[in-house]
C-alpha positions in Angstrom: 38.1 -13.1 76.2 38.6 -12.0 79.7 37.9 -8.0 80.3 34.9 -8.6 77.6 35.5 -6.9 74.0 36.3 -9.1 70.3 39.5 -10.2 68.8 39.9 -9.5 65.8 42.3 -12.1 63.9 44.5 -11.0 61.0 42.7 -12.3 57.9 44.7 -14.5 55.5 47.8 -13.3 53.1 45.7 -11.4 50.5 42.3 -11.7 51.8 41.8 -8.7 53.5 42.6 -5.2 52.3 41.0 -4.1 56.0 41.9 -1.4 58.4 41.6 -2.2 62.3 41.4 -0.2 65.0 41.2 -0.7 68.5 39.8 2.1 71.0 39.8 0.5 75.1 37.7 -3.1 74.5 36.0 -2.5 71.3 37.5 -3.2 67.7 36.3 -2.0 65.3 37.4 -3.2 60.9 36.4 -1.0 58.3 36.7 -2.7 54.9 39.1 -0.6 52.7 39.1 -2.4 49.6 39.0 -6.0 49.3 37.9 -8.7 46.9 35.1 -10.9 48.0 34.0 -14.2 46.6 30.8 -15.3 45.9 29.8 -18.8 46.4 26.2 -20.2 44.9 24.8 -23.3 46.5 22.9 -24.3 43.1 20.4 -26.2 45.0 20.5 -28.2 48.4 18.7 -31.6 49.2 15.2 -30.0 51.2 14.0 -27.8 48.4 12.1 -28.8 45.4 10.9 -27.8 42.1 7.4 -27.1 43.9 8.4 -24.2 46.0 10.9 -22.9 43.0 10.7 -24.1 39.6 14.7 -23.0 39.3 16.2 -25.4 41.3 18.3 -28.0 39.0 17.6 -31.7 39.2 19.3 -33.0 35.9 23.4 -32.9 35.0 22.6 -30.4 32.4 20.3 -28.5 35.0 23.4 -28.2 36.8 25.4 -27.1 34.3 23.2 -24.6 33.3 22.8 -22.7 36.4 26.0 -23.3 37.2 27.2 -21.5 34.1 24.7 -18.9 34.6 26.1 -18.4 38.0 29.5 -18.1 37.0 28.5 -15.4 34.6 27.0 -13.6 36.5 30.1 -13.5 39.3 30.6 -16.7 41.4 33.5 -18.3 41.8 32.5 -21.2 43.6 29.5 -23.8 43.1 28.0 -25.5 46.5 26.6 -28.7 45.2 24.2 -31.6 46.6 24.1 -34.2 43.7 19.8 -35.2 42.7 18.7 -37.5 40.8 16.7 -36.3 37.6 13.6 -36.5 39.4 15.2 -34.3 42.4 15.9 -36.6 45.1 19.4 -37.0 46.9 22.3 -38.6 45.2 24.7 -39.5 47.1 26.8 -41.7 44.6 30.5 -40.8 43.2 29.0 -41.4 39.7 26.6 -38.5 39.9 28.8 -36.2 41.4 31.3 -36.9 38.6 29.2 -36.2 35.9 27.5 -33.0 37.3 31.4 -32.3 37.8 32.4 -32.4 34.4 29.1 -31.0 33.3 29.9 -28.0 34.7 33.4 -27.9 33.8 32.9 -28.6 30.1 31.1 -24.9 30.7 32.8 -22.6 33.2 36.1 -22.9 35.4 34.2 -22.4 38.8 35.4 -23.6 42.1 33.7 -26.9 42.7 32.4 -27.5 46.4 30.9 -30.9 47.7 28.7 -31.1 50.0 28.9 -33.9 52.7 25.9 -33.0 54.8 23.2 -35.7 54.8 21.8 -38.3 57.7 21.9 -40.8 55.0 23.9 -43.6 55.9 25.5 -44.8 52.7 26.1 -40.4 51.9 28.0 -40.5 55.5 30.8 -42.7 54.0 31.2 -39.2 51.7 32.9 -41.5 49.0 32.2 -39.0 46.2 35.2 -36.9 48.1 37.9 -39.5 48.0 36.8 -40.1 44.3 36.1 -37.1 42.9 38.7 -34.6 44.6 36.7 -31.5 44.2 38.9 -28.7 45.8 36.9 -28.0 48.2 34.4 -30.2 50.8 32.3 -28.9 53.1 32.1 -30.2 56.4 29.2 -29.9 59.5 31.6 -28.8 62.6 28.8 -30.3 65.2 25.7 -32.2 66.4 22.1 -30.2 66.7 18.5 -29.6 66.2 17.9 -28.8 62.7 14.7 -27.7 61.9 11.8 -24.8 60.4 9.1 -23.2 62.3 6.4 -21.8 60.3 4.8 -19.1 62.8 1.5 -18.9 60.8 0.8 -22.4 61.8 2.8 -23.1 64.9 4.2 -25.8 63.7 7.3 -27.5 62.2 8.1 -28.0 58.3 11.0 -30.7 59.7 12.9 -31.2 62.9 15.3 -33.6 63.4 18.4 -34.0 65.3 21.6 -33.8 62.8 24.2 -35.5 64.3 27.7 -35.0 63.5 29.8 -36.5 66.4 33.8 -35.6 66.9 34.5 -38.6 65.7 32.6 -38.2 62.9 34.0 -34.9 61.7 37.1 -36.0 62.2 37.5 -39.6 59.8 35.9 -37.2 57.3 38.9 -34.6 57.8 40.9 -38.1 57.2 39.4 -38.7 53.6 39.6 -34.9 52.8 43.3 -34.6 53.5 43.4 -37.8 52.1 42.2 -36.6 48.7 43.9 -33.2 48.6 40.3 -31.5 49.6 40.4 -28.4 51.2 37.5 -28.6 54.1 35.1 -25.8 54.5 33.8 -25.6 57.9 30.4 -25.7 58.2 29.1 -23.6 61.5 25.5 -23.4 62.6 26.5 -22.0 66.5 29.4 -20.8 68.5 30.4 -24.0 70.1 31.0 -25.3 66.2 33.9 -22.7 65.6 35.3 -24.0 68.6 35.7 -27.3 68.0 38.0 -26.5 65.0 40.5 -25.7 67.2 41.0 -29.4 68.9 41.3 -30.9 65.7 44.4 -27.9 65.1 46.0 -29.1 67.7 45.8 -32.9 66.8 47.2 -31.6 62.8 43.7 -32.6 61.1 43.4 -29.1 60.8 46.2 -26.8 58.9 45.4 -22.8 58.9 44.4 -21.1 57.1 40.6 -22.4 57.5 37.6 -21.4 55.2 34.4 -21.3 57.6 30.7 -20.9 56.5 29.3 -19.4 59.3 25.3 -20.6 58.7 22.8 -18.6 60.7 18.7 -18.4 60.8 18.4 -22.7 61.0 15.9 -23.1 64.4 18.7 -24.9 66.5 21.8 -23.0 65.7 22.6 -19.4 66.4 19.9 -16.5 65.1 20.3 -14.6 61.9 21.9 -10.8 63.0 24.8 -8.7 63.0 25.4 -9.0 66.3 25.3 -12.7 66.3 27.3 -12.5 62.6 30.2 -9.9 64.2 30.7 -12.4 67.3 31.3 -15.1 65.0 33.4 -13.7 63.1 35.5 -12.0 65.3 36.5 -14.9 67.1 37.7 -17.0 64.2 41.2 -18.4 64.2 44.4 -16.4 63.4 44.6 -16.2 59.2 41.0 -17.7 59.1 38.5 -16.5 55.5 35.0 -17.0 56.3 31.8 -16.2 54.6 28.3 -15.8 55.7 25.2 -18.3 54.6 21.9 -16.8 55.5 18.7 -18.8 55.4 15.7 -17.2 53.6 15.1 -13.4 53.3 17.8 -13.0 56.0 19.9 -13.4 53.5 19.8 -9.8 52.1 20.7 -7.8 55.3 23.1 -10.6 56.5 25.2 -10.3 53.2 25.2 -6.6 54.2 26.4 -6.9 57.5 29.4 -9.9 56.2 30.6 -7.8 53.3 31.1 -4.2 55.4 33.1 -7.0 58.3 35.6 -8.1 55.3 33.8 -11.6 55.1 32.8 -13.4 51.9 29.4 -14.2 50.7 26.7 -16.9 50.0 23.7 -17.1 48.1 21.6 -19.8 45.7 18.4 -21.7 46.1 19.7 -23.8 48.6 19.2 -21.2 51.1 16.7 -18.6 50.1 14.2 -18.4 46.3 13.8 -14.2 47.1 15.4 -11.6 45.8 15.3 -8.2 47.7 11.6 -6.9 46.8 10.3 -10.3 47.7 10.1 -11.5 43.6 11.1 -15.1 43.0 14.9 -15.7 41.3 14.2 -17.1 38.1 18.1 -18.4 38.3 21.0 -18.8 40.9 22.1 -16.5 38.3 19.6 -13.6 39.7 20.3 -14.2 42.9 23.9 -13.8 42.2 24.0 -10.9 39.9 22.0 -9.6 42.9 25.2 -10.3 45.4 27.6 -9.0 43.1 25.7 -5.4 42.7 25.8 -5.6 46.6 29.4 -5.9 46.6 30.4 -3.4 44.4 28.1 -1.0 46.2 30.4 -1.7 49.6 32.9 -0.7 47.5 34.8 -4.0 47.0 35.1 -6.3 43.9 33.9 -9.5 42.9 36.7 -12.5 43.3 37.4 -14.2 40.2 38.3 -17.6 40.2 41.6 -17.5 40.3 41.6 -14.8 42.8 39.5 -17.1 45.3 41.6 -19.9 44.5 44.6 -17.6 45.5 42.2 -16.4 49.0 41.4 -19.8 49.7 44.9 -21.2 48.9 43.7 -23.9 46.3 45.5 -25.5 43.9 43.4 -26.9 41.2 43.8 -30.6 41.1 40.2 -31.9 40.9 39.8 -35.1 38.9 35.9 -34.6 38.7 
């Protein structure tokens, strides 16, 4: 923005509850009261059972911490389909029956993943036939990868590629299928490039991003990386924060006092605060929610983040 400073975008109808002031170049938004929602990514695709004996595998796995995420405060479930002995699933079939799994046991907000380098999980068929109401979606190309400082080395690096053209036949099937997109972005240049795709109507505001930070390759995990971000979403915009590992904690902190939204769940970190292990996404959650109300906001239920996020609940899964 020329003369330096942030803008500070209007949040959407309902979603806020912030005060904003502006004193010369700096803004500053104080949360009043607002309702935040809590999203739980149940388990991811890089994580096993070895490093966290919590993370689901099986249907009912997922129905179970699911439920016990719901319970303790979610709203929405982030979900990468496995197969019962934990590796990727990428079919429709599996991600309709961990679907209706989990709705035979709570009324969460279902969110499909789409992420993967996979090239049959690329054609993202479970979102045309499944519907869930909401689909996440990478926003750009990088290098993806963990550095482990003890031994100098990587756990995984590769290059996850996600080309314009890319994003954009999968905003095709989301629209499509009546799926809401959730951007997905790892750096500054991937907010950006929602706002091409605005302009060519692939995009409607109000957009939901997941601003994802601490992966080596995409911007660092810290408030001043988190407040930039944020502050230069577009007009009407909802966003929530996804730390990796023990970031989480602090980052959470720093999203809920800005008037974002939340995420937490073994896909991104095992910890709770004092460094213990979640037994559950339900820990981790019930953790998020204290947070929440000790910022002085509330929980979103489900039908108040369906109202934030503008769903309307139409999933056939």
């Amino acid at each position: 923005m020329p003369g330096g400073g942030y803008t500070v975008y209007p949040r959407a109808p309902g979603a806020s509850g912030l005060s904003e002031r502006t004193k010369g170049s700096d803004t500053m938004t104080t949360v009043t009261s607002d309702k935040a929602i809590v999203t739980c990514a149940l388990s991811g695709v890089v994580t096993s059972r070895a490093q966290c004996p919590g993370i689901p595998y099986t249907v009912e796995d997922y129905a179970r911490e699911a439920k016990r995420a719901w319970e303790a405060g979610a709203a929405v479930v982030h979900v990468h389909a496995r197969t019962d002995d934990g590796a990727p699933d990428y079919t429709s079939e599996r991600y309709r029956a961990i679907g209706e799994a989990i709705r035979a046991v709570c009324p969460v907000v279902l969110n499909y993943s789409t992420g993967t380098l996979d090239p049959e999980g690329r054609k993202a068929r479970h979102i045309t036939d499944c519907r869930p109401e909401i689909g996440a979606l990478n926003m750009g190309s990088m290098n993806y990868a963990k550095f482990n400082r003890r031994t100098r080395d990587w756990v995984f690096n590769f290059v996850f590629e996600n080309s314009l053209d890319y994003i954009g036949g999968l905003l095709d099937q989301m629209t499509e299928a009546g799926v809401k997109p959730e951007l997905e972005c790892f750096d500054t240049g991937h907010v950006a490039s929602a706002e091409p795709f605005i302009a060519m109507g692939k995009l409607k505001p109000p957009l939901d991003f997941s601003l994802i930070m601490g992966v080596v390759g995409g911007i660092p995990a810290s408030t001043r990386h988190l407040a930039f971000q944020s502050q230069n979403l577009p007009v009407g915009s909802t966003w929530k924060v996804v730390g990796i590992s023990r970031e989480q904690w602090p980052l959470c902190a720093a999203a809920l006092t800005l008037g974002g939204n939340i995420r937490v769940g073994f896909e991104d970190n095992f910890y709770l605060p004092d460094g213990s292990m979640a037994r559950s996404n339900g820990d981790l959650v019930a953790k998020a929610v204290a947070m929440i109300r000790d910022m002085g906001r509330e929980p979103a239920t489900v039908a108040d983040a369906r109202a934030i996020l503008g769903l309307s609940f139409s999933s056939t899964v």
